[in-house]
C-alpha positions as CSV (number, residue, x, y, z in Angstrom):
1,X,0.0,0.0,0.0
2,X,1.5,3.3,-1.3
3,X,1.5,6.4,1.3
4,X,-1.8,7.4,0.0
5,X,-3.7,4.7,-0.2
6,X,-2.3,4.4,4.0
7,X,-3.1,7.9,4.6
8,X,-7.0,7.4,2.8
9,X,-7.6,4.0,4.9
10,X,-6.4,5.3,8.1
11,X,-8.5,8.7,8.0
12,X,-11.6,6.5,6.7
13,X,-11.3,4.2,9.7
14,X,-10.3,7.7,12.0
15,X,-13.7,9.0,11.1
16,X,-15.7,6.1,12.0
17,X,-14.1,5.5,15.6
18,X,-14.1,9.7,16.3
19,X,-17.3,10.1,14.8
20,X,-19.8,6.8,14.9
21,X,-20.5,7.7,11.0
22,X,-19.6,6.5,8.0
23,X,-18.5,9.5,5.8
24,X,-21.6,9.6,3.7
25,X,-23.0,11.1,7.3
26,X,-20.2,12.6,8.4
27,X,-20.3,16.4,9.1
28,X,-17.6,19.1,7.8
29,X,-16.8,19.4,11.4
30,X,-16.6,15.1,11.7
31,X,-14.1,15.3,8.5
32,X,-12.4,18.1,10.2
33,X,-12.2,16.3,14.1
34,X,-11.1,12.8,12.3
35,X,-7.9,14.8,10.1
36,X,-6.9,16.5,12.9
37,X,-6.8,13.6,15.2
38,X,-5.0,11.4,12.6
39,X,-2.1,13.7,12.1
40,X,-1.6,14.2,15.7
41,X,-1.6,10.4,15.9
42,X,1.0,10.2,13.4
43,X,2.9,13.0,15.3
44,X,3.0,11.3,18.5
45,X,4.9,9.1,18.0
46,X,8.0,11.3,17.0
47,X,6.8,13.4,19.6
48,X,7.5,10.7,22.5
49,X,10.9,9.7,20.5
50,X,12.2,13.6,20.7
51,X,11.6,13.9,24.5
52,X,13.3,10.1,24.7
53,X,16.1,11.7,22.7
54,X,16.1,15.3,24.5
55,X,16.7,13.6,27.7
56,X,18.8,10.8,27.7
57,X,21.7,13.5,25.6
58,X,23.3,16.4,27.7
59,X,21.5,18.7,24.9
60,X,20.3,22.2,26.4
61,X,16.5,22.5,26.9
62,X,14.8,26.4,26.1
63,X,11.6,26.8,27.9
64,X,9.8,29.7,26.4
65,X,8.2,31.9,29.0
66,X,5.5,34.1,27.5
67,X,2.3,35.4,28.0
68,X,1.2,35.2,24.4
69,X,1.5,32.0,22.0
70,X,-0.6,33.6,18.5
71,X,-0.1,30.3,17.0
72,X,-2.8,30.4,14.3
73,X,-4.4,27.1,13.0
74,X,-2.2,23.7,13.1
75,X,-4.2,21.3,10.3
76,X,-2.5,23.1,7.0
77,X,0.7,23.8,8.5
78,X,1.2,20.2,10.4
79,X,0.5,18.4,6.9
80,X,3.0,20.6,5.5
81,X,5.2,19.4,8.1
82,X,4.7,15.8,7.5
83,X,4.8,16.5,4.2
84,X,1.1,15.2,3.3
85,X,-0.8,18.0,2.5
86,X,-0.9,17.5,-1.1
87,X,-1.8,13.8,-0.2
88,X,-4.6,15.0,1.7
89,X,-5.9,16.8,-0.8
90,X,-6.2,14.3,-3.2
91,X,-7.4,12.2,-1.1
92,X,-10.4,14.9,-0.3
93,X,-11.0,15.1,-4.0
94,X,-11.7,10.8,-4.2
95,X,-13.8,11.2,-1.5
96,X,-15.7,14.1,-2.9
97,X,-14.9,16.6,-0.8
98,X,-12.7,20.5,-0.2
99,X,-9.4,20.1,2.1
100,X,-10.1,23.9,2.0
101,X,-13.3,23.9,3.3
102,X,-12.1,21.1,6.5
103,X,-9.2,24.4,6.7
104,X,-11.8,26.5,7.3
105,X,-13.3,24.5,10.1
106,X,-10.4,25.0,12.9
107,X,-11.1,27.9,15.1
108,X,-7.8,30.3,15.4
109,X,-6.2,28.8,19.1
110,X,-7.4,31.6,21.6
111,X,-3.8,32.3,23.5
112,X,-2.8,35.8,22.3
113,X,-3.8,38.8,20.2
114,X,-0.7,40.5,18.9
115,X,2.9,40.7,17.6
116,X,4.5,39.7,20.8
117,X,2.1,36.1,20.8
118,X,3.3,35.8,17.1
119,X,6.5,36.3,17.7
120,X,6.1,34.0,20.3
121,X,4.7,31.1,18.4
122,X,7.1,31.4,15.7
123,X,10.4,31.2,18.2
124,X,8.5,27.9,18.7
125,X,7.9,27.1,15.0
126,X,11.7,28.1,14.3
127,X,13.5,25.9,17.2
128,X,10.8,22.9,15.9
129,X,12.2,23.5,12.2
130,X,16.3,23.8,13.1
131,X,15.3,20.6,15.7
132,X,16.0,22.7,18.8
133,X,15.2,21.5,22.3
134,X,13.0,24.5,22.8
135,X,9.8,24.7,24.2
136,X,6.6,27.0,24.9
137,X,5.4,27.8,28.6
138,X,1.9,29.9,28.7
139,X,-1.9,30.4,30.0
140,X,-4.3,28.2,28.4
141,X,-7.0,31.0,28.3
142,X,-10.4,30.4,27.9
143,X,-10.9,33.6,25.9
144,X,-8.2,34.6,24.6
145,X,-9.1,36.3,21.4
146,X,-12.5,38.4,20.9
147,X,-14.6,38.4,18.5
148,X,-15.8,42.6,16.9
149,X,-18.2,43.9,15.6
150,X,-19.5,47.8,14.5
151,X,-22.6,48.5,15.8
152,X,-23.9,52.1,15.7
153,X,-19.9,53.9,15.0
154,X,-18.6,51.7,17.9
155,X,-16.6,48.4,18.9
156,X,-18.7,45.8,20.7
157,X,-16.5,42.9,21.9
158,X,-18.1,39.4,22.4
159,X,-16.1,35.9,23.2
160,X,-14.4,33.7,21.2
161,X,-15.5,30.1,22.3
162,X,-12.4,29.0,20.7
163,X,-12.9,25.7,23.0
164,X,-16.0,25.4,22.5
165,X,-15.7,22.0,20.1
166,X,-12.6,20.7,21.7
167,X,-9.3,21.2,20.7
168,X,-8.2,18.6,19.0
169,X,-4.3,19.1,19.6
170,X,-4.0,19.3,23.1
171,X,-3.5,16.1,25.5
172,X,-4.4,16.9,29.2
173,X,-1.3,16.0,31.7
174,X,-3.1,15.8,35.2
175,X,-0.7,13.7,36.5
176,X,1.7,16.7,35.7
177,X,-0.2,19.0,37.7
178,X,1.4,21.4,40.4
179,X,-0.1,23.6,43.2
180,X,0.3,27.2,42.6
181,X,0.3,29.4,45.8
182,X,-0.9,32.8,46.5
183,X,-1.2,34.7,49.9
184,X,-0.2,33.2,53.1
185,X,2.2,33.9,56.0
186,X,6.1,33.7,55.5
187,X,7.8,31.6,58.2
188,X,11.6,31.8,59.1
189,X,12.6,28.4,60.2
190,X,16.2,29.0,61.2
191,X,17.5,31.0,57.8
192,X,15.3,29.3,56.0
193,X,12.2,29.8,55.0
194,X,8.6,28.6,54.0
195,X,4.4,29.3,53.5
196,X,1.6,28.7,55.6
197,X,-2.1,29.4,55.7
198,X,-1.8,29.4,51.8
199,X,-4.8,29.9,49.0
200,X,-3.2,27.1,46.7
201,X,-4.5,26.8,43.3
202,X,-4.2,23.7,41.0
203,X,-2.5,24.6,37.7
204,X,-2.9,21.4,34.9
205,X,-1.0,21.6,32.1
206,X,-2.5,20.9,28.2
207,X,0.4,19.4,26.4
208,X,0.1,20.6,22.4
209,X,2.7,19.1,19.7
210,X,5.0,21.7,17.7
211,X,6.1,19.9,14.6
212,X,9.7,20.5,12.5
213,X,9.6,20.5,9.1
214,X,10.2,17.6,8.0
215,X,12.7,16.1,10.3
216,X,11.0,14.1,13.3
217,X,11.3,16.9,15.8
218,X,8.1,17.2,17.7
219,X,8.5,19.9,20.3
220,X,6.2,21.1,22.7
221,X,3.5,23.9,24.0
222,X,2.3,23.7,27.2
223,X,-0.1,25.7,28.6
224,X,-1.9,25.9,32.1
225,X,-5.3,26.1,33.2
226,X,-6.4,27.1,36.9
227,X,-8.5,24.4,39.1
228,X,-9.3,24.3,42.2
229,X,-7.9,22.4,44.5
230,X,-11.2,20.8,45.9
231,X,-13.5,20.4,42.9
232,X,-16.7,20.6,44.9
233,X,-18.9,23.1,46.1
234,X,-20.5,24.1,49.3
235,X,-23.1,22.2,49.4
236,X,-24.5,23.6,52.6
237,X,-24.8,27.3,51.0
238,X,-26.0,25.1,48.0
239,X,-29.3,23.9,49.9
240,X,-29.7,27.3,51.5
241,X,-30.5,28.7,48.1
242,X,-26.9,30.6,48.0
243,X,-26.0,29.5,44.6
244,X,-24.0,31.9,43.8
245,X,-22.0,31.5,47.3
246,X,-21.6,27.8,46.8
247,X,-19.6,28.1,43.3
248,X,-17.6,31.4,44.0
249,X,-14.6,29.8,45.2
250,X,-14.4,27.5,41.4
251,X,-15.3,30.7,39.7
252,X,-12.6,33.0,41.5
253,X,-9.9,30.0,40.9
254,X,-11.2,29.6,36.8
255,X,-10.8,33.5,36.8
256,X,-7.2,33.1,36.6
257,X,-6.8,31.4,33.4
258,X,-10.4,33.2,31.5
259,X,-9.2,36.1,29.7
260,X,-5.9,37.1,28.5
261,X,-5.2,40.8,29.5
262,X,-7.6,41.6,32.1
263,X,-8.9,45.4,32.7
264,X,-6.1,46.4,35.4
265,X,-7.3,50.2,35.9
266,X,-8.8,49.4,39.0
267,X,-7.1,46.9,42.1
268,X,-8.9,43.7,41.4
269,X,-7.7,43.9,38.1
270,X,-4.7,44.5,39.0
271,X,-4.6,41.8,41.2
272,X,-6.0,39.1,38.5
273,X,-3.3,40.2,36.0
274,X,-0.8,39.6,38.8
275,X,-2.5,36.3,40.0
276,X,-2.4,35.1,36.2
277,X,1.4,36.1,35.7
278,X,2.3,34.5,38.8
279,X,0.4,31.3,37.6
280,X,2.1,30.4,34.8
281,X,5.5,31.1,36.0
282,X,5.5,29.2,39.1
283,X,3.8,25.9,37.9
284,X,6.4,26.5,34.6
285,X,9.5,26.4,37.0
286,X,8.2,24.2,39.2
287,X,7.4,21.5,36.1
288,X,11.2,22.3,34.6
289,X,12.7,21.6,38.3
290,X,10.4,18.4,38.8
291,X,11.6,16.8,35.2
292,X,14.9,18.1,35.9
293,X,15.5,16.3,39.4
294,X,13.8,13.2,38.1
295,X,17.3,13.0,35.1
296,X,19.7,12.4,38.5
297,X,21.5,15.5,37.5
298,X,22.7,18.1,40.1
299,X,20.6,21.4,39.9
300,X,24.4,23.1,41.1
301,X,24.2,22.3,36.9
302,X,20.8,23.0,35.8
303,X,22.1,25.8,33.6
304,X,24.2,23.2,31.3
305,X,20.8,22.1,30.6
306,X,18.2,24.2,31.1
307,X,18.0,27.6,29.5
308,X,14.6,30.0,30.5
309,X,13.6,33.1,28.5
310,X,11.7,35.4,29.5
311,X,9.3,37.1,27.1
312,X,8.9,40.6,27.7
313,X,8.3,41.6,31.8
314,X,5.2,39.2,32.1
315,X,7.2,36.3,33.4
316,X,9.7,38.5,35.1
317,X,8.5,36.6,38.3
318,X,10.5,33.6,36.9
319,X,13.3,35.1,38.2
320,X,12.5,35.3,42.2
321,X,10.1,32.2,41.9
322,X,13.1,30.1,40.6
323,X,15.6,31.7,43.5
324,X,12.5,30.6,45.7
325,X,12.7,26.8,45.3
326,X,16.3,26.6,45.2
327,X,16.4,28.3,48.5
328,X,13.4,27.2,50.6
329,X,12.9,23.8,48.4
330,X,16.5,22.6,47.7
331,X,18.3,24.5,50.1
332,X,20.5,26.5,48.4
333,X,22.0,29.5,50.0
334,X,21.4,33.2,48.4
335,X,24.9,33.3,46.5
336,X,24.9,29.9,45.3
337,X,21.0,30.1,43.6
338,X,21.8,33.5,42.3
339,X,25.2,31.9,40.1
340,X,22.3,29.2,38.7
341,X,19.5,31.6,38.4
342,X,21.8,34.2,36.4
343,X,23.2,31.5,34.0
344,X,19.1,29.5,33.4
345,X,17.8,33.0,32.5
346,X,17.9,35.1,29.9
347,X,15.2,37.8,28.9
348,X,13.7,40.0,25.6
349,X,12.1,43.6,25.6
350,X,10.4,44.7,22.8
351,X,8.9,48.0,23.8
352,X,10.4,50.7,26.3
353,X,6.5,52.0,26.4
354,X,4.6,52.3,30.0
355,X,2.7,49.8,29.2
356,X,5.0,47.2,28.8
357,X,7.1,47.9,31.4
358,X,4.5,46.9,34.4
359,X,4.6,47.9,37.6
360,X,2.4,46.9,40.8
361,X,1.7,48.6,44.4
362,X,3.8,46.8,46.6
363,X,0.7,46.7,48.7
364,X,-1.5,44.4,46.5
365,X,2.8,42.5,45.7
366,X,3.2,42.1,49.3
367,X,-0.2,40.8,50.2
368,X,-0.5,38.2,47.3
369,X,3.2,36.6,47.2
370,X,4.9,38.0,50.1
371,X,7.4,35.2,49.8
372,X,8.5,36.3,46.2
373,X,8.2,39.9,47.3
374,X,10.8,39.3,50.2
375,X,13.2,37.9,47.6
376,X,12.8,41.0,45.3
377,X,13.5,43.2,47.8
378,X,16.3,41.4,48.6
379,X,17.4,41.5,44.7
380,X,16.9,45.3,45.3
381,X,18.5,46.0,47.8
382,X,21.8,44.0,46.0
383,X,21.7,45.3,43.3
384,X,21.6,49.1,44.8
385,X,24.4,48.2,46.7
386,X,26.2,46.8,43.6
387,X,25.7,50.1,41.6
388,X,26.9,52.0,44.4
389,X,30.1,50.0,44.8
390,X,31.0,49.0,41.3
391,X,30.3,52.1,39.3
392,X,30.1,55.0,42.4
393,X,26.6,56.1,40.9
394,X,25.0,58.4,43.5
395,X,22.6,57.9,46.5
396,X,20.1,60.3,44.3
397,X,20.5,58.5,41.0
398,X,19.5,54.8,43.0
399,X,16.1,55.6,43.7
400,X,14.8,56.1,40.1
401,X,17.1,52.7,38.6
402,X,16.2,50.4,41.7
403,X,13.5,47.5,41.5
404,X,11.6,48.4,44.3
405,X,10.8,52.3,45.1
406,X,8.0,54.3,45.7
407,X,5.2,52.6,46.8
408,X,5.6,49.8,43.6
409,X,7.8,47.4,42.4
């Protein structure tokens, strides 16, 4: 059997067992759910060979850190990859049917709405391409596109269910999951130092193949979503009529992971954009430290084989959040996780604009992660003393280059 007569027979028998119809019944959505699923099938397999390979050979990893991934639509470019797409569409034509139209079917994945997602998602297309250990770490958003339209000389925004239908791509890791904590009291416990009375938040990651071209590289994308950490309700508010009351601690958690870009003119905004930033980053760095540990390598060497960037200031917190668990976790002292934080990560700005360069009241910093916040004070305060005695800058000049100052950070 020649590559397409393979390729016809196993998307034929994909579109029974996804769909329960024979494809005389079969919707453009069922043609669409069965080609999608049978070229991530054929994917997976390279895709568990490249991790096999990535981790049994001292290669260097990249973990991309961003807020954005504007990948566009995977069917067309993955059977581009594989190099099938002109298979596929001869197939389509036997079986009476558009490969254009079952294009048109895959919703645009929801995770960013500008240059710095695209950018983003074609680092991750590039490293796939040259057969880079490089992968994506982001926010598996809910909405993370919008839909527009003009009504009366004015935008009007409304959702994009982009997951709506299921995507296709994605392969839940719950097993991989991680507790993600906000709030809480710091504890000294003789120089080192730990959480209590925590709000933890359960952050699962969605696992999504990023194809090379053409050469059996199959990195990866994955994103987080927020859970909570019990997934019932209270039931007793629940029988008192207090709907609302009995959900609000699931809706608060899902908040985190709904919307990419939150409003943050007023606090609570503020303090979702900060919860989601936060999110991501620590269940990121916690996954790279877990798969790390798990290789028998020392993390006095995680650097040799790890490599974080940091795109843009949203997962700045990568930073103190990685000098957290070598500290309090591992037991690191300050000098000694400070040498392997400053040779893992590495950082891009694309704009000097306000808007890109975030700041927070260290009121709303302090109260939410007052465990990171001690460390970036403590980064401050180094750093201050640093300028001071390597380059004799003045006391005056300090104030407006240090971290922390001002009431924000």
């Amino acid at each position: 059997m020649n590559r397409k007569e393979q390729f016809k027979s196993d998307y034929l028998n994909k579109l029974v067992s996804k769909s329960g119809r024979r494809l005389e019944e079969a919707s453009a959505w069922d043609k669409y759910h069965a080609m999608a699923s049978l070229v991530r099938e054929y994917a997976t397999k390279d895709w568990v060979e490249t991790n096999e390979r990535y981790n049994s050979k001292p290669s260097k990893q990249v973990y991309y850190f961003s807020i954005e991934f504007l990948t566009g639509k995977f069917l067309k470019n993955n059977l581009i990859n594989y190099g099938l797409k002109d298979i596929a569409s001869d197939v389509c034509d036997e079986l009476n049917f558009d490969l254009d139209e079952i294009f048109s079917i895959e919703k645009d994945q929801g995770l960013g709405n500008g240059g710095l997602g695209r950018l983003a998602a074609c680092f991750l297309d590039s490293m796939a391409a040259l057969a880079i250990p490089g992968h994506g770490c982001g926010i598996r958003y809910n909405y993370g596109l919008f839909e527009q339209k003009i009504i009366n000389g004015y935008q009007v925004e409304y959702p994009d269910r982009w997951l709506h239908n299921r995507n296709v791509w994605e392969v839940k890791k719950e097993d991989k999951a991680v507790l993600v904590h906000y709030n809480g009291d710091v504890v000294n416990n003789d120089g080192r130092y730990s959480l209590i009375n925590t709000n933890p938040v359960k952050a699962i990651p969605y696992d999504t193949p990023i194809l090379g071209y053409q050469n059996e590289t199959v990195n990866t994308l994955r994103l987080w979503s927020a859970q909570v950490v019990n997934r019932g309700f209270d039931y007793s508010s629940f029988s008192r009529g207090e709907y609302m009351d009995a959900f609000k601690q699931k809706y608060d958690v899902e908040s985190i992971t709904q919307v990419l870009y939150p409003n943050d003119s007023y606090d609570e905004g503020k303090i979702l954009r900060l919860k989601q930033e936060y999110f991501f980053v620590s269940a990121g760095v916690q996954g790279i430290i877990r798969s790390f540990k798990k290789s028998g390598k020392s993390l006095c060497d995680l650097y040799d084989y790890i490599s974080i960037h940091i795109n843009d200031t949203h997962p700045s917190m990568a930073i103190p959040e990685l000098m957290r668990i070598l500290m309090d976790e591992e037991g690191f002292g300050w000098d000694e996780a400070w040498s392997i934080v400053e040779k893992t990560c590495s950082y891009t700005n694309h704009t000097i604009l306000s808007e890109a360069l975030e700041r927070w009241p260290v009121e709303i910093f302090s109260k939410l992660l007052p465990r990171v916040y001690m460390i970036i004070e403590e980064i401050n305060r180094r750093f201050c003393k640093d300028l001071i005695e390597r380059y004799h800058i003045e006391d005056s000049k300090i104030a407006e280059m240090a971290i922390v100052g001002h009431g924000e950070i």
